[in-house]
C-alpha positions in Angstrom: 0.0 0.0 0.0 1.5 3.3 -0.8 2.9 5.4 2.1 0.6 8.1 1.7 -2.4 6.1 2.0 -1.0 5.0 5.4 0.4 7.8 7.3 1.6 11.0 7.2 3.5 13.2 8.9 0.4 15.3 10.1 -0.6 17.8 12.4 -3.5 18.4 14.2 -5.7 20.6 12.0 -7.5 23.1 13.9 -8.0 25.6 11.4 -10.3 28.6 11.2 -13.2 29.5 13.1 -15.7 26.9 13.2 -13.2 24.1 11.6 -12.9 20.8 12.9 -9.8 19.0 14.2 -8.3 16.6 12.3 -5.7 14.7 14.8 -2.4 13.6 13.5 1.4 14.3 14.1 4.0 15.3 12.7 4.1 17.7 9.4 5.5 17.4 5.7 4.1 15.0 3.5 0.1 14.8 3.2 -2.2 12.2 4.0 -5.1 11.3 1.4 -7.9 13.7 3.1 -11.7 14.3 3.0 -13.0 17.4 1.9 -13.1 19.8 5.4 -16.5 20.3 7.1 -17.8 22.7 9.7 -19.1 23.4 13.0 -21.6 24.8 14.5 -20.9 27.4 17.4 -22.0 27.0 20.8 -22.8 29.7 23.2 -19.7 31.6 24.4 -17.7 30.8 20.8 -17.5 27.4 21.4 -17.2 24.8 18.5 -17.1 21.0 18.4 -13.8 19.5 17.3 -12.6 16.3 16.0 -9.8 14.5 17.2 -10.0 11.5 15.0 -10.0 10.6 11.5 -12.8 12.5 9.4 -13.6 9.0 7.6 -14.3 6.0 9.7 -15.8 2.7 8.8 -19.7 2.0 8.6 -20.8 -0.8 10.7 -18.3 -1.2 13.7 -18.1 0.3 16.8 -16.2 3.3 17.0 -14.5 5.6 19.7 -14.5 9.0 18.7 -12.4 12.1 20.8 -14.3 14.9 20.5 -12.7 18.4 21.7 -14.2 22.1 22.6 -12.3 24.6 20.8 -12.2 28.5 20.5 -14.0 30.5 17.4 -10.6 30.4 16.0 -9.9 26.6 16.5 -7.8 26.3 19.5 -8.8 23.6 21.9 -9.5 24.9 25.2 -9.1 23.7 28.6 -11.9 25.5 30.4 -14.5 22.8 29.8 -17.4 21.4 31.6 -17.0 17.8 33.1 -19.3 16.3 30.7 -22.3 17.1 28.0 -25.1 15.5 25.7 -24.1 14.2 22.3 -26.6 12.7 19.9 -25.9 11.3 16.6 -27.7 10.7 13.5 -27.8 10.7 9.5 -26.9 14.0 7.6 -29.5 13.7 5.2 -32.6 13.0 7.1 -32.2 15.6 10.2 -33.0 12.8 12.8 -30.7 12.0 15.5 -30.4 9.0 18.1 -30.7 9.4 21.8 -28.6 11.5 23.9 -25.5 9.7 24.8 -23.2 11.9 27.9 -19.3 12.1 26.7 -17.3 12.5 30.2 -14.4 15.4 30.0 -10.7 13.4 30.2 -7.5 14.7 30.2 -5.2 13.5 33.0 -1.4 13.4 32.0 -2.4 14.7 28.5 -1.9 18.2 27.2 -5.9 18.9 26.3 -8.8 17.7 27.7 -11.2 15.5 25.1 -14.6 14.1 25.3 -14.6 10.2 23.7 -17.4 9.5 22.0 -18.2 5.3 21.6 -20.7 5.1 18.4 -21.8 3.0 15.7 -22.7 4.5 12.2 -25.0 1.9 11.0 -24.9 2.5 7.0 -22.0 4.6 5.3 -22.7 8.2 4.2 -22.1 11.3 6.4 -23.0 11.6 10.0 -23.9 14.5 11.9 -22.7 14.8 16.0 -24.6 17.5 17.7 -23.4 18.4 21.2 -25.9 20.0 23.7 -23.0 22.6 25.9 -24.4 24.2 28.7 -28.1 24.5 26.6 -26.3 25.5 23.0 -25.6 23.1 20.2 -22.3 22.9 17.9 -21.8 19.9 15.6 -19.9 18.5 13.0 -20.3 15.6 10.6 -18.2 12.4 9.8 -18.6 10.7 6.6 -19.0 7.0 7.5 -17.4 4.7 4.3 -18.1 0.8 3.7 -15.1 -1.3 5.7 -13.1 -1.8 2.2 -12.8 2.1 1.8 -10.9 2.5 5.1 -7.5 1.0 6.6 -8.6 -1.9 7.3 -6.9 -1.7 11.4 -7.2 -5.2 13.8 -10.5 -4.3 16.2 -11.2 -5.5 19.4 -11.3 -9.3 19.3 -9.1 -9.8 16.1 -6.1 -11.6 17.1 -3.1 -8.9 17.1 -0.6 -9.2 13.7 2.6 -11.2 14.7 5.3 -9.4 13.4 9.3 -9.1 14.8 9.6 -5.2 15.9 12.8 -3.4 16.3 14.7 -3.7 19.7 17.3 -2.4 21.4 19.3 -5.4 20.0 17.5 -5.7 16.4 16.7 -2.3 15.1 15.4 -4.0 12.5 17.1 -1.2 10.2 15.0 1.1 11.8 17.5 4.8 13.4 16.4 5.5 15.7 14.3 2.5 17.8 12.6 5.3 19.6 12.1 9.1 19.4 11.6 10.2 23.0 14.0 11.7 24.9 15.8 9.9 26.5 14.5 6.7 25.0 11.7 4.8 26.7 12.6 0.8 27.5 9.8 -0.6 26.0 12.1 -1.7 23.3 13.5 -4.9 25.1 11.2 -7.4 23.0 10.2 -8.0 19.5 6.0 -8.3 19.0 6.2 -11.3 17.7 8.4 -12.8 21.0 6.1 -11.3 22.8 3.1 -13.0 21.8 4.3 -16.4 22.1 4.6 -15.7 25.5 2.4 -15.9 28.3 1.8 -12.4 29.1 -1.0 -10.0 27.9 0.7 -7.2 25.5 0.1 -3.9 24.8 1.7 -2.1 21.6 1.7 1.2 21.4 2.6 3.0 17.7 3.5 6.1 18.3 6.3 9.3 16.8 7.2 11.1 19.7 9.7 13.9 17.9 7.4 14.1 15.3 4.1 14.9 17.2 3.6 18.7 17.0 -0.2 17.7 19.0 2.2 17.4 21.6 0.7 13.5 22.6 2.4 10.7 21.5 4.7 11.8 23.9 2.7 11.9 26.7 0.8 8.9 26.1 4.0 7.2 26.0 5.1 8.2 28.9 2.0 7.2 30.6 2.6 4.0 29.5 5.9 3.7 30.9 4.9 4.9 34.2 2.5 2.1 34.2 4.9 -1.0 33.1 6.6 -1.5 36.5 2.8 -2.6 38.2 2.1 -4.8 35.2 6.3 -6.2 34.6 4.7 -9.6 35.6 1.6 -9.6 33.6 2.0 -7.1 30.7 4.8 -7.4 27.8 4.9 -3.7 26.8 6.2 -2.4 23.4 6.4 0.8 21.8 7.2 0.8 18.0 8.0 4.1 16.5 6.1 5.3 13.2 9.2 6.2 10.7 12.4 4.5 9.6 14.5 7.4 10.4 14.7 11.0 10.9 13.8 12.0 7.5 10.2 10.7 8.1 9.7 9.4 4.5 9.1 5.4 5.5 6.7 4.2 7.8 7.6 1.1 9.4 6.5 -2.5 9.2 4.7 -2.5 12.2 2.6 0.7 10.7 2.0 -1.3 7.2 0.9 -4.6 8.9 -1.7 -2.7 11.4 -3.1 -0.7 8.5 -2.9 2.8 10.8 -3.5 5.8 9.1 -2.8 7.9 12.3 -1.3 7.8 15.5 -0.9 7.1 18.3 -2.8 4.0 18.6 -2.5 1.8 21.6 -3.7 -1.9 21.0 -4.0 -4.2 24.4 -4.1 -7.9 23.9 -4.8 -11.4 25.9 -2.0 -13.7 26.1 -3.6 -15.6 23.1 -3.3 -13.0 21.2 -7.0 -11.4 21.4 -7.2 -7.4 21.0 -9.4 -6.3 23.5 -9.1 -2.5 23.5 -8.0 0.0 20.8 -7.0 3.6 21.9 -6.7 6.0 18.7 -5.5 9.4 18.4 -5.5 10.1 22.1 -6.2 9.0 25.3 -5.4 9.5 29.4 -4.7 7.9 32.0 -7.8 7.2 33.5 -9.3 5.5 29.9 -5.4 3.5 30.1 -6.1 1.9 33.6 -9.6 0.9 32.8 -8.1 -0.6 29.5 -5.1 -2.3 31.7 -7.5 -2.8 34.5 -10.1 -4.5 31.9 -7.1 -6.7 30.3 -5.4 -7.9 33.5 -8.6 -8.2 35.9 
């Protein structure tokens, strides 16, 4: 599959009053995009941002980061704890049920609301949040499964591959971006599950991330791996071949991603059973763990 299709390195598009967010990392070459849609303001300038992909798949269950952001696109932190989301098709004007989104944000730069949804037929999407009695919206164009990266969901078995390590870099310079280098480059994926610990990969760029979170996320991963040494083979695999950001790496190519981060936590058999995109905290990472291990 060509690169492009794949990844890019991206940044988080936040542009204009009343854009949405398009999360990514990194800047240069672009990514194969959909046409930009709009917002609607709430009261007080707020709009409704997306942190996520603006294409998803029809069908599957979804987890969506949705953000507040200024009138000129900036992400705010002064956010309420929660609000009403409903969701429904573009074309008709009806929407679903409200569903409450719970504000998250601990050891991450910017809060974000997730939003778990299913879009039941593709075409576009509207999501209307209700913000302290205003609405602001956006719309996601839903595409058959074929017309997306085709990424392992929660119980497909993980993609056994051999990831670069501290002793096999695999050709990839450098093993890891962060600074200084975070250990969770000890063992290769595909060592790791023919073990007999759960795993959790995370695929993240932490030089390249001008959204400031693969960074973060990583290191909240880290922080976590000496409570779960015993029960948990952690790995972090880095997104490009080198430091001209040009190739993506294997372990990009065989999970499909068109984004990161993503953070994909497995059984000892192999079994995905959580998938964290584009961002997440730590609270949503020890419910995941917690979920996995318990």
């Amino acid at each position: 599959m060509d690169d492009r299709l794949l990844i890019s390195r991206r940044r988080l598009l936040l542009a204009g009053a009343g854009s949405v967010a398009l999360v990514a990392c990194g800047g240069g070459r672009t990514a194969q995009e959909s046409p930009a849609t709009t917002t609607t303001g709430a009261a007080g300038g707020l709009t409704l941002a997306r942190v996520f992909s603006p294409e998803q798949p029809a069908g599957v269950e979804v987890r969506l980061p949705l953000a507040l952001a200024d009138v000129s696109g900036v992400v705010i932190d002064d956010v309420p704890t929660r609000f009403s989301v409903r969701v429904g098709p573009a074309d008709t004007g009806e929407l679903g049920e409200p569903v409450t989104v719970e504000r998250h944000g601990e050891g991450v730069p910017r809060p974000y609301f997730p939003l778990v949804t299913r879009f039941a037929e593709p075409g576009n999407w509207r999501i209307v949040a209700d913000v302290d009695g205003e609405s602001a919206e956006t719309v996601v164009a839903a595409r058959p499964p074929g017309e997306v990266p085709a990424v392992p969901v929660v119980g497909d078995p993980m993609v056994s591959l051999a990831s670069p390590t501290v002793d096999d870099p695999r050709g990839v310079d450098p093993i890891c971006t962060a600074e200084p280098p975070c250990p969770l480059h000890e063992v290769s994926l595909d060592q790791a599950l023919a073990g007999d610990r759960a795993v959790a990969l995370l695929v993240a760029t932490p030089a390249y991330c001008q959204t400031a979170i693969c960074g973060p996320v990583l290191d909240l991963l880290v922080a976590r791996q000496p409570d779960y040494a015993d029960r948990v083979t952690m790995i972090h695999a880095e997104v490009y071949t080198d430091d001209s950001a040009r190739e993506v790496t294997d372990v990009v190519r065989a999970y499909g991603l068109a984004w990161e981060p993503s953070l994909f936590l497995a059984t000892p058999d192999g079994t995905i059973t959580s998938r964290l995109d584009y961002t997440y905290d730590a609270t949503e990472l020890d419910q995941a763990l917690a979920s996995l291990t318990g």
